[in-house]
N, C-alpha and C positions, 0 to 999 in steps of 0.2 A: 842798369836802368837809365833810360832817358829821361832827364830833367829842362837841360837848358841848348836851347835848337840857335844857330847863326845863321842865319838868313841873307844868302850874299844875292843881289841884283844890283841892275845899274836904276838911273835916275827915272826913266824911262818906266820902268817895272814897280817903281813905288805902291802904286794903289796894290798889285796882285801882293807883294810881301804885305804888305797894312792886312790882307785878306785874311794870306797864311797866317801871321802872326795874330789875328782874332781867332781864327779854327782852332790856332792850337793852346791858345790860352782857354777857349771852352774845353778841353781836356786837361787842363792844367801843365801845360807845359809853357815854359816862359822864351820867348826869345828874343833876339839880337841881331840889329843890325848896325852896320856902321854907318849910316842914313840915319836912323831911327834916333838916335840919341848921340848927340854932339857933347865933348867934353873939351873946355877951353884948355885944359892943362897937357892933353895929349893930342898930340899930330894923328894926323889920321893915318898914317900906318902902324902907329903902337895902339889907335883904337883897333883895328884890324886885326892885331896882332891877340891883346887882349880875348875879343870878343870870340876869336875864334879856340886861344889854349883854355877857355871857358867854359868852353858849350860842350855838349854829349855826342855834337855831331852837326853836320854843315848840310843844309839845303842848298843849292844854287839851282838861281831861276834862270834858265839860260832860254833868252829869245834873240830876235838877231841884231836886236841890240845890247844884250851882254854878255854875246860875243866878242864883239868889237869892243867893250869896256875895258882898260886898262885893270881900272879897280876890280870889278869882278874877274879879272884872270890872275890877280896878285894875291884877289882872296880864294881862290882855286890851288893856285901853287903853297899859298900857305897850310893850305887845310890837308893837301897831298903830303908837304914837309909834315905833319902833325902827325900821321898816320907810316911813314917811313923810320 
């Protein structure tokens, strides 16, 4: 069962994840980005890392700007490693 959704976009795509992640809280599912919620004790690749061995499963908002995102392709490759 899905619980807890990752929401990877770049900076660019903020509002549409803000969207997703209202849609999917009116069904009760919770999610996660690493935009969303900054944590001063963790770098942003172990928030990355976190948010992602966390969740039930990874959305990625790919438009053509994250494409070109570093960040959205490391959280790509991460979520791929998660699943290999």
């Amino acid at each position: 069962m899905i619980n807890r959704v990752y929401i990877s976009h770049c900076e660019q795509d903020e509002s549409l994840a803000h969207e997703l992640g209202r849609v999917l809280w009116a069904v009760n599912l919770e999610s996660f980005s690493s935009l969303s919620k900054k944590a001063e004790a963790l770098s942003q690749a172990e928030l990355i890392k976190f948010g992602i061995r966390h969740s039930d499963c990874v959305i990625i908002i790919l438009t053509r700007e994250g494409v070109a995102s570093p960040r959205v392709n490391q959280e790509v490759g991460l979520a791929v490693g998660q699943v290999s």
